[in-house]
N, C-alpha and C positions, 0 to 999 in steps of 0.2 A: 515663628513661621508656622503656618496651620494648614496641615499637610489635607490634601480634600480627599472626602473619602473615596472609595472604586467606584466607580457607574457600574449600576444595578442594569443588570438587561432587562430590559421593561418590558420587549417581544417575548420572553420567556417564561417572565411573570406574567403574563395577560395570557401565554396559552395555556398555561399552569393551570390559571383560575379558570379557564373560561370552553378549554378541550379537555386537558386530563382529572381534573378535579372532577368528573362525572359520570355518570352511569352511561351503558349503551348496552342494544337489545345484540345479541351477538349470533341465534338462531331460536326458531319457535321448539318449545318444548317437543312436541311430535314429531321432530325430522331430527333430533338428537338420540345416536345410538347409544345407550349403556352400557353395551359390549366392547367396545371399542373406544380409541381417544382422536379427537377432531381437531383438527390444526384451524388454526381463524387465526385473520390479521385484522390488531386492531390498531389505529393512530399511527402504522410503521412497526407496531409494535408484535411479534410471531407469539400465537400463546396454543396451549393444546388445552382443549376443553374435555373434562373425565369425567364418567361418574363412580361417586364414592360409596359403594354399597354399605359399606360398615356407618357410615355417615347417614348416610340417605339425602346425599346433596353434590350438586355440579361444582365441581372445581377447576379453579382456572391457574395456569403455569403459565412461567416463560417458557416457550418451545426449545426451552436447548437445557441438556443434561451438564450439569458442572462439571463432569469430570472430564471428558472430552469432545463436548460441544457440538453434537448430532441433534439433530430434533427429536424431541421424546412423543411428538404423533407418529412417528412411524415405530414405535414401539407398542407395546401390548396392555390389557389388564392380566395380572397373574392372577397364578392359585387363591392368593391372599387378597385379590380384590384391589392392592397395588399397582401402582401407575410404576412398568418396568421400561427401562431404556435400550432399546431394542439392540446396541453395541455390546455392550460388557453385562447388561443383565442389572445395574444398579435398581434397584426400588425403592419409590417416595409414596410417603402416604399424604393423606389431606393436607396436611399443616405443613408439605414441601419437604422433613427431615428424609435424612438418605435410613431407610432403615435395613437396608443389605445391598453388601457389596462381595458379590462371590468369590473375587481372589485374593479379600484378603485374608493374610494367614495367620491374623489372631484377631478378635472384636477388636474396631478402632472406634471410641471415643467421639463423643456427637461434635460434628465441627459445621460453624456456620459457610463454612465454604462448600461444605457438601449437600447443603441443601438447595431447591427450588425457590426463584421468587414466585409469589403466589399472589393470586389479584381475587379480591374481593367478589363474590359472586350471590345474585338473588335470583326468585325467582317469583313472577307477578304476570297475571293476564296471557298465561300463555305463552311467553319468553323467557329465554332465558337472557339476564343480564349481567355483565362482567364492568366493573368499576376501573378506569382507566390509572387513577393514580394512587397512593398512599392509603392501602387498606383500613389504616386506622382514622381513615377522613370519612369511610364510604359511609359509615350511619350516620353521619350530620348531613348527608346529603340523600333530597326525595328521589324514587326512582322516575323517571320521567314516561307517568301512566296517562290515562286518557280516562278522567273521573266519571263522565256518565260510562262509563263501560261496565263500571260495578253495580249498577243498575241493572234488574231483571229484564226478560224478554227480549234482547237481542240474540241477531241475526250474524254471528259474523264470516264472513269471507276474505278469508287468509292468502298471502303468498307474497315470494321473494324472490330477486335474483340479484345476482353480483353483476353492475354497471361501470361500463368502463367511462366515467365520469365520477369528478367531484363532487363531494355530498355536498357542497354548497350548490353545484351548479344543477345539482338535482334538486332540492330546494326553493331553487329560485324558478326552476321549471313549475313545481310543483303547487308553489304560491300562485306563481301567472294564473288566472282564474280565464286572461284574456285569450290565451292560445287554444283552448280548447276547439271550440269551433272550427278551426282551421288544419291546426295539427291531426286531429278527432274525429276530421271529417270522414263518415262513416264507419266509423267505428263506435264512438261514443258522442261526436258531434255533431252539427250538421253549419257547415258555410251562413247557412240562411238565419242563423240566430246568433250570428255575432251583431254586437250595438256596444254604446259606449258603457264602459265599466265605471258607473260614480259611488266609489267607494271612500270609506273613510277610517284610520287610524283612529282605533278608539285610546289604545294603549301602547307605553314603547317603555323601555327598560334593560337593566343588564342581563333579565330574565326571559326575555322576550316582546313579542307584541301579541295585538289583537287586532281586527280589522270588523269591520261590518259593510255589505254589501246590502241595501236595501230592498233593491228591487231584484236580484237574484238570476240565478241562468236560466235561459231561453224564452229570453226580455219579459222576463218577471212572471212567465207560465208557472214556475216550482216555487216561487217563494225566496224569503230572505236566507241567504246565508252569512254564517257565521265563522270565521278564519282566524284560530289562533297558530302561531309561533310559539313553543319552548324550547325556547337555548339548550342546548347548538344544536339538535338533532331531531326535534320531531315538528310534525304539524297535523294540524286539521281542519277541514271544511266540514261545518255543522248544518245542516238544510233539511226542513221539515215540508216536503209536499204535503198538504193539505188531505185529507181524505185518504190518500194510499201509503206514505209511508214518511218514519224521519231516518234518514242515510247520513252519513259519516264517511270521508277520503281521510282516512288517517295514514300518513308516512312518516316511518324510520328513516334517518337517512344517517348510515352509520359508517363512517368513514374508515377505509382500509390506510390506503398509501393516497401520494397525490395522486390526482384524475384515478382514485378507483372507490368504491365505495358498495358496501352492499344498502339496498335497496328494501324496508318491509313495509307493504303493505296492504292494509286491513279494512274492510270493506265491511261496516256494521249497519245492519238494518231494523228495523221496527215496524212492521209490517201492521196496516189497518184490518188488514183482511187474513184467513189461511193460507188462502189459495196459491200469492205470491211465493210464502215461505215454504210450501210443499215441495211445488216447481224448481226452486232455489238447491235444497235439501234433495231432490233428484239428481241431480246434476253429478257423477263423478268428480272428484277436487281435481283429478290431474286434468280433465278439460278441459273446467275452469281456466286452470292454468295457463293452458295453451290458448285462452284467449286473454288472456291476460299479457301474456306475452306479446299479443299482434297489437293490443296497445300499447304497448312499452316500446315496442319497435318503430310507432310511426315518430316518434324524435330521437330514437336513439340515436341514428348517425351523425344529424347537426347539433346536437348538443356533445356530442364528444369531439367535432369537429371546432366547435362553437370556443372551448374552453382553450383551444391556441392562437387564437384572434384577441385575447383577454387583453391585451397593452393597449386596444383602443379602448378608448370611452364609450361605454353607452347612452343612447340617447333615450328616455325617459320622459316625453313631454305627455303622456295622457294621466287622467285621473287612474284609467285601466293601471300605469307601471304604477302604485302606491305599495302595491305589497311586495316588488322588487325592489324600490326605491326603500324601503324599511328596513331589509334584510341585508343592501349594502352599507345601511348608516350604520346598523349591529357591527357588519364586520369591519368597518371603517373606523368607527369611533368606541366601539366597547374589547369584543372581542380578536381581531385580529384572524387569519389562516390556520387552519388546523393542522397544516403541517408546512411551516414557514421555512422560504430556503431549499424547498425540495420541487425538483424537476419532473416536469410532466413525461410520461412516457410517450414514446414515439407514438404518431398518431396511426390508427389501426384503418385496415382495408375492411369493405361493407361484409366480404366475406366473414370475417374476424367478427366483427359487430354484431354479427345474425347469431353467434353461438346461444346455444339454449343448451346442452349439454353439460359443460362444466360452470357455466355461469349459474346453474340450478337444476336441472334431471338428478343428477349425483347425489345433490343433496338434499333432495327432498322423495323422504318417504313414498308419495303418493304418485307421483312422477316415474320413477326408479323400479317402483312395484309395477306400474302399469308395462313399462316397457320390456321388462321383461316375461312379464304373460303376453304381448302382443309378439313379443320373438319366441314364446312358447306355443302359440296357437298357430304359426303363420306355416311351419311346415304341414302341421296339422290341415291346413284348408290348400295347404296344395296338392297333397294326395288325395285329398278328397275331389279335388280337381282334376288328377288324374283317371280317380278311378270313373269317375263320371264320363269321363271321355270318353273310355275307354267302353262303358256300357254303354251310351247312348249311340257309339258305331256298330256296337253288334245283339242289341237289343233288336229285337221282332219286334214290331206293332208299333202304329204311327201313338195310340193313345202314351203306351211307356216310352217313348223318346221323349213328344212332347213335355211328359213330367221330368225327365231327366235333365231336357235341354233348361227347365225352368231353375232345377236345381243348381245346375250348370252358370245358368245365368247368378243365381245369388252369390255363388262361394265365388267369382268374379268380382264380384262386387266387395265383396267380403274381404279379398286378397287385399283387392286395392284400397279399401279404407286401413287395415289395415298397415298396405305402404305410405300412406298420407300420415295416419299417427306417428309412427316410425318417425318419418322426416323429421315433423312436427317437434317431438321429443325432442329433437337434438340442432337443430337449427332450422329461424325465420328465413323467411324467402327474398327478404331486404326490398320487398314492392309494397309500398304502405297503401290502404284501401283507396287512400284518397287521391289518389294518382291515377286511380283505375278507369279505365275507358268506360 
């Protein structure tokens, strides 16, 4: 009698290979504190990101302390540059060993239970990345960079937020090359230059695809673009205007739990001229940001509404869906869900969806830093408000009124940009431009 062997879980093996066997960008190197340890979730998975001074390198942990199972981001760096568990005081160095344990009452003896799991960590282009499965796999595997980036003279334009959506179904927003116009409109689109999208799949594999768009957006004014896929988590549109500049849409899309996933992306230029890049290089980054934001908002709520409606079929019949149609045959036929079996979270109010504050202010530098010099300066301009009042009622002479009431007039104006950034910082206004009267 020939006993058959156990069924092999094939859905396990396939996320195995195809989510954790890989690298993902986890935060940009400049919004990471050294001071402190950062909690990030990646694949379901709670980890606290350190840095290791005596090293001189980012380390990554399971977020929970072995001995009684608290998260060690809410714990500190010590004296010793040691990642300490903010409970009982335990400390782990880089390689995870528990190297002090304060109550015990004589040395205890190095024990694998007392140590940290620890994940594999690099650091490339400006990110930092944390390897999802089996540290001693991460150097057979590339990090998943963006080659012409190592090439001089770019421009780039940075920024991130945590999306309450599936990084596939960010992804699959992201490929659409056809939404823009519509979704865009007024922001980065415009209605009147949507046309048929006849594109073509140059390449497909368990690694990815590639696509080519010939005649290119805003019916072939910019030129061809260029669209790759790298499994499971990045992409880019490659597009070279003529005369003015070649631009790059490169996305992260780095999966937390289901329906969440955080979002980077990096906006590289080549400018033909100076002048552009001046203008560009002017611009405060948390601005930036804040427009970056009102783009990300004009699909944010039906596409998180979008991903509970999933048990219908989509309907796909233009050349336009070919880079959505590629990205479902990946997950259909190669890799499989990134986090299979796991339920969507309840679907979120527009309120909820407009957050800008802990989905990114918090944790980005540039952001973070503004907003707190705009709450340092805002008392500042209202005294100055007052006291203006207060001279321009008892000030003699029409000529110093007049200059007062001018003055008057500006720190008004002042106040109120002021309250505008404010908002700004911490939540959209959930009225996408293209709606607008």
């Amino acid at each position: 009698m020939v006993i058959p062997a156990p069924a092999i879980d094939s859905a396990a093996s396939i996320r195995q290979e195809h989510w954790l066997q890989r690298w993902y960008p986890v935060a940009y190197l400049q919004d990471l504190d050294p001071r402190r340890p950062t909690a990030f979730t990646l694949l379901e998975m709670d980890l606290v990101l350190w840095w290791d001074a005596a090293g001189q390198q980012w380390c990554a942990f399971a977020d929970v302390c072995p001995h009684r199972l608290v998260p060690l981001s809410e714990g500190r760096l010590n004296e010793s540059g040691e990642l300490e568990c903010p409970y009982h005081g335990w400390s782990f160095n880089a390689q995870g060993s528990c190297t002090a344990i304060p109550q015990a009452e004589a040395a205890i003896g190095a024990n694998p239970r007392s140590s940290c799991r620890r994940y594999a960590t690099a650091s490339a282009q400006g990110l930092l990345f944390v390897f999802a499965g089996d540290p001693a796999a991460a150097a057979a595997v590339p990090l998943p960079l963006v080659p012409v980036l190592e090439e001089p003279g770019w421009l780039v334009q940075d920024t991130f937020r945590d999306l309450p959506m599936d990084a596939l179904t960010l992804l699959e927003n992201v490929l659409d090359v056809s939404h823009v116009p519509f979704t865009h409109h007024r922001t980065v689109g415009k209605r009147q230059n949507a046309a048929p999208v006849v594109a073509e799949l140059t390449s497909f594999g368990p690694e990815g695809f590639t696509a080519t768009w010939p005649e290119g957006p805003r019916r072939g004014r910019l030129g061809s673009q260029f669209t790759t896929f790298q499994a499971p988590g990045l992409m880019w549109h490659d597009l070279t205007a003529k005369g003015f500049a070649r631009f790059l849409t490169v996305v992260y899309a780095t999966p937390i739990r289901a329906g969440e996933c955080r979002l980077f992306a990096r906006f590289p230029f080549q400018f033909r001229s100076l002048l552009p890049r001046l203008l560009l290089r002017a611009r405060p980054v948390w601005l930036q940001h804040i427009g970056n934001h009102t783009v990300l908002e004009d699909d944010q709520v039906f596409l998180h509404w979008q991903e509970r409606v999933q048990s219908q079929a989509s309907f796909l019949p233009t050349s336009a869906d070919i880079y959505v149609r590629a990205l479902h045959r990946w997950v259909k036929d190669i890799a499989g869900q990134p986090c299979p079996g796991s339920a969507l979270p309840p679907r979120l109010g527009r309120v909820a969806l407009m957050d800008r504050y802990d989905s990114h202010t918090r944790h980005c530098r540039a952001c973070s830093g503004a907003l707190r010099q705009i709450r340092r300066w805002r008392p500042l301009v209202l005294v100055a408000l007052g006291v203006e009042l207060l001279l321009a009622a008892w000030l003699p002479g029409l000529p110093a009124r007049l200059t007062l009431l001018v003055l008057l007039g500006g720190s008004a104006l002042l106040l109120r940009q002021l309250n505008r950034w404010d908002r700004q910082l911490l939540r959209g206004d959930g009225h996408p431009p293209r709606n607008a009267l």
